[in-house]
C-alpha positions as CSV (number, residue, x, y, z in Angstrom):
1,X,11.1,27.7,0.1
2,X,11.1,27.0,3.5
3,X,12.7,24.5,5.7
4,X,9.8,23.0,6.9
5,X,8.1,22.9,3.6
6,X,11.4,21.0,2.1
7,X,11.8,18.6,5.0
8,X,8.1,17.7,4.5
9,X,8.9,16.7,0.3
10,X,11.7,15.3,1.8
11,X,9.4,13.1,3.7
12,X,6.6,12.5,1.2
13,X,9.5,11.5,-1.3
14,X,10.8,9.5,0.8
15,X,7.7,7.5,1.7
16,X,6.9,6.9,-2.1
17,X,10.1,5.0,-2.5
18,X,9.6,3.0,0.6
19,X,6.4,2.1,-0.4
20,X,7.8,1.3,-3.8
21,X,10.7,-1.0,-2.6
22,X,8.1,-2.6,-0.7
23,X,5.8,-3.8,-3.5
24,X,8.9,-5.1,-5.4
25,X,9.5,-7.1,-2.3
26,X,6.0,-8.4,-2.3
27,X,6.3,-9.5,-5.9
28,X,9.9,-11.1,-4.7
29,X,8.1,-13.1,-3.0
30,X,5.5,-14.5,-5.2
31,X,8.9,-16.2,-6.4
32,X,8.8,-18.0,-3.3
33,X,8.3,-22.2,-3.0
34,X,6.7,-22.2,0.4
35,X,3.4,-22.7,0.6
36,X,2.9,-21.2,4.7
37,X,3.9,-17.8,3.9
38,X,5.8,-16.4,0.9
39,X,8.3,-13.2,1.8
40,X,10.1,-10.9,-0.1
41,X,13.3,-9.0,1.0
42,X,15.2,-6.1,-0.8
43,X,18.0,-4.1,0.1
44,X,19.0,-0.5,-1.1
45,X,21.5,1.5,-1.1
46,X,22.2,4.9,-2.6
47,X,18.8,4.4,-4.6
48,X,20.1,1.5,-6.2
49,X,18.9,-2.2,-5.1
50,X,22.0,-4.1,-4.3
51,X,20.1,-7.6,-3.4
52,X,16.9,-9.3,-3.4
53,X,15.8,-12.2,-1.9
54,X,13.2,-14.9,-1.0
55,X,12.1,-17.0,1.8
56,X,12.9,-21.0,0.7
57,X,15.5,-23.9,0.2
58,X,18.8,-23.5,0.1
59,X,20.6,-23.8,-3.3
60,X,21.2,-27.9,-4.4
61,X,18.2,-28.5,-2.2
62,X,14.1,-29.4,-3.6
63,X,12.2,-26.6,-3.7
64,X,10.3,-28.2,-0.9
65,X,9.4,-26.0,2.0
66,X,7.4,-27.9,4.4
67,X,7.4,-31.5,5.8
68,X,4.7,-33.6,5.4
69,X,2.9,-32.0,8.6
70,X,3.0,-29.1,6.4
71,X,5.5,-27.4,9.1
72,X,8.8,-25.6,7.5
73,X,11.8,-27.6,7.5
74,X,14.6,-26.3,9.3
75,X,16.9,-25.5,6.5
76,X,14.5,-22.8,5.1
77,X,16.6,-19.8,4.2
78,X,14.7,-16.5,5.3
79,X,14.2,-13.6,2.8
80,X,16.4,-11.4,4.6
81,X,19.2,-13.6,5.3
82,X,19.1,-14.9,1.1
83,X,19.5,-11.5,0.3
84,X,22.6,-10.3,3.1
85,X,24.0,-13.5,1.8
86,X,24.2,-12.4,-1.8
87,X,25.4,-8.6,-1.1
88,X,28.3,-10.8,1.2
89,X,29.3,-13.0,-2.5
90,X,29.2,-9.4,-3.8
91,X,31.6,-6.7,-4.1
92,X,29.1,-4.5,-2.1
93,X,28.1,-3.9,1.1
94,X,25.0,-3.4,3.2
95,X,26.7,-0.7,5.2
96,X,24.4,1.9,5.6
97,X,21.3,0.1,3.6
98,X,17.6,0.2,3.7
99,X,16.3,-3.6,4.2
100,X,12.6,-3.6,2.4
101,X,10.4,-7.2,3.8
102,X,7.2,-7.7,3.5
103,X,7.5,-9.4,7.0
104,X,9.5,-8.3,10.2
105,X,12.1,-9.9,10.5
106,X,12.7,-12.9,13.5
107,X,15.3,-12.7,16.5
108,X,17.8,-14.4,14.2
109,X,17.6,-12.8,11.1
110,X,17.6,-9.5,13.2
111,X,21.2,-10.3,14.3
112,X,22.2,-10.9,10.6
113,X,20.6,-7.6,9.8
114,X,22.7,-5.8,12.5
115,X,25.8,-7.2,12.2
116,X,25.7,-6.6,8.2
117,X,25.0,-2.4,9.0
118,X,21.7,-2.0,8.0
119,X,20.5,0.9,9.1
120,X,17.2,1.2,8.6
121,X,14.2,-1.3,7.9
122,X,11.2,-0.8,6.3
123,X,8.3,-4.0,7.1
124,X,4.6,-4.0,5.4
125,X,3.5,-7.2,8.0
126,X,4.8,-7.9,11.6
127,X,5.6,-11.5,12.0
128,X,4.1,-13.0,15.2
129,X,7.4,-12.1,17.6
130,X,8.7,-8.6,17.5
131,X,11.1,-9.6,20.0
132,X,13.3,-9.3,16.3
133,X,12.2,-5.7,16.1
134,X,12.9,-4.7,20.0
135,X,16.2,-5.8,19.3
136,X,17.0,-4.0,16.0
137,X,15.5,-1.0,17.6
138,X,17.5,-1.0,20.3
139,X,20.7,-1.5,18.5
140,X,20.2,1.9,16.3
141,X,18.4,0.4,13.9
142,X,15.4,2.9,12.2
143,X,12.2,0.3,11.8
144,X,9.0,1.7,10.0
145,X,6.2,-0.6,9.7
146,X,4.0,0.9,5.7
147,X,1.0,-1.5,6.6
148,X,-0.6,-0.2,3.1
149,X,0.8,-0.4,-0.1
């Protein structure tokens, strides 16, 4: 077989996973209490999902997302961050992990993502500032945006 032929599989493998990951982070979010948007986050590693998470209240809080203007209160935990926080009660790490959303991630979340070694990110929506992806990008960070699932 040749190179090419294998890198391709590679690559068609590859894009079956993501694309799996990513509908298990859109049913993750169907979990979610907010009512604006609902997002999914998973994180692999090896193969093996080492976290999940959700966009909503913090633990001890109502599952309450929005104020009465139907705005999102500023305690809302994002996906992403709910699911680095888990892997960090853990005895894992995201060192080297694939972070699955179903919506880019914002500037702050992006730092979290960073700083816990992610290395690469796979989105299905962008979320209405990519300044979040710019910055991911530029610190190393592979993003691939799988619009269809």
């Amino acid at each position: 077989m040749k190179l090419q032929e294998t890198l391709s599989d590679n690559t068609k493998k590859q894009e079956r996973f993501d694309k799996a990951y990513l509908r298990m982070a859109s049913e993750w979010a169907k979990l979610s209490h907010c009512e604006r948007k609902q997002v999914g986050a998973i994180i692999v590693k090896g193969r093996m999902i080492i976290s999940d998470g959700f966009n909503g209240t913090p633990t001890g809080f109502e599952n309450c997302c929005e104020d009465e203007a139907g705005e999102t209160q500023w305690y809302v935990l994002h996906a992403e961050a709910n699911a680095i926080l888990k892997v960090a009660n853990s005895t894992n790490s995201c060192e080297g992990a694939t972070l699955y959303l179903t919506l880019s991630p914002c500037k702050e979340c992006s730092k979290l993502v960073h700083q816990a070694g992610i290395k690469r990110l796979v989105y299905n929506q962008g979320y209405k500032d990519n300044s979040g992806l710019q910055f991911l990008e530029k610190a190393g960070v592979e993003v691939v945006q799988i619009e269809t699932l």
